[in-house]
N, C-alpha and C positions, 0 to 999 in steps of 0.2 A: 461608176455610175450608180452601183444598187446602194452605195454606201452614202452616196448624196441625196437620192431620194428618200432615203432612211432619216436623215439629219430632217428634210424636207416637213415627212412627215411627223417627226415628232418637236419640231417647233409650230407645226398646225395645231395638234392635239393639246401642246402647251398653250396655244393659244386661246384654242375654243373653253377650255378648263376654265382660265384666267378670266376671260368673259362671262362665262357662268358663272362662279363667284363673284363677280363684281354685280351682277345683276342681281343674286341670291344676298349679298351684304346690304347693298341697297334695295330692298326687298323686305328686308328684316330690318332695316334704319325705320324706315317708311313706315309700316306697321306699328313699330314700338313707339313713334315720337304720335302715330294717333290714336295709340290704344288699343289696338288690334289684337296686342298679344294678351292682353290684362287675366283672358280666363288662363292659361301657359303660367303666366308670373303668378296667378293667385293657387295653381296646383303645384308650385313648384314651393311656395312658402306654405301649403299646408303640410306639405307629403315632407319638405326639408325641416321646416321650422325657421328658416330662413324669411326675412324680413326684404325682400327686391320691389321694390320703390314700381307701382304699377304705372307711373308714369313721371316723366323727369322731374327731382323737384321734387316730387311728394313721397308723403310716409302709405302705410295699410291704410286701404279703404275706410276701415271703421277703427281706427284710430283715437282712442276717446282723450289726447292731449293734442291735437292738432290744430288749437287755434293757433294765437298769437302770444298764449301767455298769460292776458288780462280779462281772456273771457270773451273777447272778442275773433269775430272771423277774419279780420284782414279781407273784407269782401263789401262790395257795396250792397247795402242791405235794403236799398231805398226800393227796390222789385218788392221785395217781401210785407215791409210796410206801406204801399200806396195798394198792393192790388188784394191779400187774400188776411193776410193775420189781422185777428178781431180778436180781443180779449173778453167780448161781451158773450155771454153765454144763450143761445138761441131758445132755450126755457131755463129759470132760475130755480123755484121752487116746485118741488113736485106736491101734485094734488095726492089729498088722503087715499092712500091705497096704491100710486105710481113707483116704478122705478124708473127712473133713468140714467141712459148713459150716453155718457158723453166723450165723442173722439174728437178729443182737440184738433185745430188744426195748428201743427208746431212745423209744417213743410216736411221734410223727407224725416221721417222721426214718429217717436211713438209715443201717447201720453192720453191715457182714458181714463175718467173719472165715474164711477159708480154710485147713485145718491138709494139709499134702499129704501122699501117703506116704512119700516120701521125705525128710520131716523139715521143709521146707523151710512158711514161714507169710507168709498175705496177709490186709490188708487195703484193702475196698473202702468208702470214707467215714467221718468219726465225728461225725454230726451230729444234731438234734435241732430241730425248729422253735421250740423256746424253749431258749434260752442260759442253759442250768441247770448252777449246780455238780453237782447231786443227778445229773444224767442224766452228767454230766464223769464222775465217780467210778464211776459205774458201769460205766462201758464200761472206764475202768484197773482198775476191781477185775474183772471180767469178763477182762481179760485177761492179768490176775496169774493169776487160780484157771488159766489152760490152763497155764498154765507159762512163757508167752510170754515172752521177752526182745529177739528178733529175729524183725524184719520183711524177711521176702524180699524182700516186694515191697511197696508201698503205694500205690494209687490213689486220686486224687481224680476223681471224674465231673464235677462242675462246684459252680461255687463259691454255690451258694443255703448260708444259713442250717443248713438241715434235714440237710445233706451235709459241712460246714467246720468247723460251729464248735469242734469239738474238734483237728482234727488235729495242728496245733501242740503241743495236750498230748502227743497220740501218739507225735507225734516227738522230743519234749522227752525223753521218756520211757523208749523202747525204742530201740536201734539199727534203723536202716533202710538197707537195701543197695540197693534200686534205687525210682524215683520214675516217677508216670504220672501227668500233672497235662493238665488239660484245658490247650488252644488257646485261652486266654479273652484278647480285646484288653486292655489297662489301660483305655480307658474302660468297660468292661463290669466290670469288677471292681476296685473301690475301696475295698470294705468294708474294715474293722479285722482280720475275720478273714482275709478272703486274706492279707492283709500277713502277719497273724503266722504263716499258715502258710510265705509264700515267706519268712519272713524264717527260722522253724524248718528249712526245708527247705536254703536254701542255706548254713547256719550245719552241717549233717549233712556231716563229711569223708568223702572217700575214696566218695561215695556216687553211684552213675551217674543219669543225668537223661535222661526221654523223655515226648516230647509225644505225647499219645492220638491216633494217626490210624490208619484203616483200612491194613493190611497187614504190622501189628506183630503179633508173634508169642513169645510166653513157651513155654519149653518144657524140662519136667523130668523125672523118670525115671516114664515112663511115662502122663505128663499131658501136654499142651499148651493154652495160650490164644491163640487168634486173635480180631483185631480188625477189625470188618467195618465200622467208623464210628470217627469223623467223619470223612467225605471231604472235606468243605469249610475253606478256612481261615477264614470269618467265618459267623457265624449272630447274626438277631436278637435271637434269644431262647436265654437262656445252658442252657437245659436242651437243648439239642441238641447242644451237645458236650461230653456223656454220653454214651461208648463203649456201641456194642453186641458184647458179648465173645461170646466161645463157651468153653467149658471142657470139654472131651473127655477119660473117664480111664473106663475099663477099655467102653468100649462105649456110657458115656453117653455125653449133650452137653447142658452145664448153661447156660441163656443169660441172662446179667447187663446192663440196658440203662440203670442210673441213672432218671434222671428225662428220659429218648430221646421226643421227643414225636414228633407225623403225620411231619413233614419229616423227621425219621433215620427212622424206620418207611420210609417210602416211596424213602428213598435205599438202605434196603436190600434193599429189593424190585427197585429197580431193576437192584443191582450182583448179586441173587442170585433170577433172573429165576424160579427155580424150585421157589424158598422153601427152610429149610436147617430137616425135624423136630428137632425137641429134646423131650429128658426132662422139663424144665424150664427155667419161666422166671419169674426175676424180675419181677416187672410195673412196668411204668412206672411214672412218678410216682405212687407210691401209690395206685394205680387209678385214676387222675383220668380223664378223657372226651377230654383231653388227648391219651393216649396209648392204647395197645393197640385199633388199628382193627380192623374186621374183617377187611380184609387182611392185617394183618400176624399176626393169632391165625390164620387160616387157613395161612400160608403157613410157619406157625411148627410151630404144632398141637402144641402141649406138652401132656404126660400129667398134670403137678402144675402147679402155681402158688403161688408165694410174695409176699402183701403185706404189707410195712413199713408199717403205717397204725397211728391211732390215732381213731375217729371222732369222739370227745368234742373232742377239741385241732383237729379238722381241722373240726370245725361249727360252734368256736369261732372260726376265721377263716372263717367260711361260704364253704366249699369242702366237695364233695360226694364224700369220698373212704371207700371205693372208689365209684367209681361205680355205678349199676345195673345200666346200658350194658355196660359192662365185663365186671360181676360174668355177664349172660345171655350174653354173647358166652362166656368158658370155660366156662360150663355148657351152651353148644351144642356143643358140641366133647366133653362128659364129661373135662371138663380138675379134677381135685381139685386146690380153695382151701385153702390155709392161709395164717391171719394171725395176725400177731403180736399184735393186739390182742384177739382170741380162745385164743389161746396162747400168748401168752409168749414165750420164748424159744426159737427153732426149732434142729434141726439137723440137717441130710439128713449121713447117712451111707451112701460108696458103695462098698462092699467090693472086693475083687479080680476077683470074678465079676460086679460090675453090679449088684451087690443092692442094691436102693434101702431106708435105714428112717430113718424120720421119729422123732425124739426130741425131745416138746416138755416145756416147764413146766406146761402144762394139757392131759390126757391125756383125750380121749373117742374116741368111734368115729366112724370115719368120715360115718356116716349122720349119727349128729348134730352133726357138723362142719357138714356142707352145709346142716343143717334148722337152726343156728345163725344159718351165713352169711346164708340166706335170710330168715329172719325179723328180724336184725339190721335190714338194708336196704331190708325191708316197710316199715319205721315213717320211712324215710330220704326227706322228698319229693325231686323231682327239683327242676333248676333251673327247667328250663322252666314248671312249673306255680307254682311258688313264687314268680314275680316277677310284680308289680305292672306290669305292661306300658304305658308309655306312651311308642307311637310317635310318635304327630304331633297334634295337636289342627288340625281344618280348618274355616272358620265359613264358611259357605255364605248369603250375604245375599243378601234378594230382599223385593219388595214385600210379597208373601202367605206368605213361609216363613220358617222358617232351620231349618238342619239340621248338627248335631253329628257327627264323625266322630271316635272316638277310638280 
């Protein structure tokens, strides 16, 4: 009899096992076909080096050859041209004594044009998280309508998809007098695009070359840029060497960080123990959770804020941009949001006396700017509550129990 209820109980305990893993298998199908696991897959190709597909089907996130081959997305683009891309520039020529700058809207992508007063024009990235002719043409017709022929100066922040893939056009394009191209090793940058950008870039004569590191300094009649990152010559992860710039001209100081994740934040906390206010600042990777700590929104304490986002394109690769995080951190500070994806085409102009004015493609008040921002992001879950959490599955066997830990 004890030897039958023996068999008894250990085809129960096989059973309850068998159960629990089929629950925990399907558990983890679930998750992965909706993305749930993407932050797991993206620590596991940082820390491995390992390239795991964050959702079926597809390559790394920021991918700079994942179109179709031709340049195109393999996506319907008809969203993007009926509702927000405008190649028209919301002020063209700056009055004697203005700078302006200008954050394209290229959707989830980064691409700012700088016109100075003294004649002189920069750009920082020309990129787009999908490798579209439609967003290519824009940013050239965008910077046909300024007048542009020559490029001062041109910076690349680091080589993602969303930052590169046009620049080649650029350069192909317009003359360029001087280059600021990230410290990226060659194994960290093998796409198609770097190449045709280093191939455009060293194919430009007569044309001077300097690698983005903290203590470089641009400076023209009556502006200057200083470079307070990258300090380091390697970083794991290629969004950190993304210059954190400053741009100082009649009193401002306008601060441009790429896509500068915690570790440049915190290196430049470190080198500027006392924090450096600014007028403005660009925000990090597109608002990501990534970037703009509390420390460093504290130690920065910008008046405005400018985000390059796009959230329909950025929820389409389920990435939570802007963040929420983010978004409460400049609204503790009374720091005023603009985005591109709510406005269109941005363009701070900063007169002779410091006078700040914002010129977008979609014009409302301030108040409903923020009661915009806010409500956009209301409907935005976070990561944390949105994922299917499965830590550990522990089967606890015992004569009289068993007990499930998940």
């Amino acid at each position: 009899m004890a030897a039958g209820k023996s068999k008894k109980k250990n085809k129960k305990r096989a059973a309850v096992i068998f159960i629990i893993l089929l629950i925990v298998v399907i558990a983890l199908a679930y998750s992965y076909s909706m993305g749930y696991l993407d932050p797991v897959i993206e620590l596991v190709n940082k820390y491995t080096g390992q390239q795991i597909p964050s959702e079926p089907g597809s390559g790394s996130n920021d991918n700079p050859d994942s179109g179709t081959g031709d340049g195109s997305t393999g996506i319907d683009e008809s969203y993007d041209l009926k509702n927000y891309l405008d190649s028209t520039p919301p002020v063209t020529v700056p009055a004697a004594g203005d700078l302006n700058v200008h954050f394209v809207n290229v959707g989830q992508g980064d691409c700012i044009i700088i016109q100075f007063p003294d004649g002189a024009n920069m750009i920082i990235d020309a990129g787009s998280v999908y490798n579209s002719n439609t967003i290519r043409d824009l940013i050239l017709e965008y910077i046909d309508n300024l007048g542009i022929t020559v490029f001062d100066y041109l910076m690349l922040t680091h080589t993602d998809g969303d930052h590169i893939y046009y620049m080649d056009d650029v350069i192909l394009r317009y003359d360029i007098l001087n280059f600021y191209s990230p410290s990226t090793s060659t194994s960290q940058a093998t796409s198609k695009a770097y190449k045709a950008y280093i191939d455009a870039r060293d194919a430009e004569s007569g044309a001077a070359y300097y690698i983005n590191a903290s203590g470089l300094c641009i400076e023209g009649a009556g502006y200057r840029i200083d470079f307070y990152s990258p300090s380091e010559s390697f970083y794991s992860d290629v969004n950190n060497y993304s210059p954190i710039i400053i741009l100082q001209y009649a009193g401002r100081k306008l601060m441009f960080v790429g896509d500068a994740e915690k570790e440049a934040e915190e290196e430049f906390l470190e080198n500027n123990p006392g924090g450096i206010d600014v007028d403005l600042l660009k925000v990090g990777h597109h608002g990501s959770e990534t970037s703009s700590t509390q420390d460093f929104i504290d130690a920065v304490k910008p008046e405005y804020a400018v985000i390059c986002v796009n959230v329909q394109q950025a929820l389409a690769k389920k990435w939570i941009h802007p963040n929420p995080d983010v978004l409460a951190r400049l609204a503790g500070i009374n720091c005023t949001v603009y985005r591109t994806d709510l406005r269109g085409n941005i363009v701070l102009t900063v007169n002779s006396a410091g006078v700040f004015k914002f010129t977008c493609k979609m014009e409302e008040s301030e108040s409903g700017l923020v009661k915009e921002v806010e409500n956009k992001n209301a409907a935005v879950p976070s990561v944390e509550n949105e994922w299917c959490i499965v830590t550990a599955c522990f089967v606890f066997a015992s004569k009289n129990s068993y007990t499930v830990c998940l």
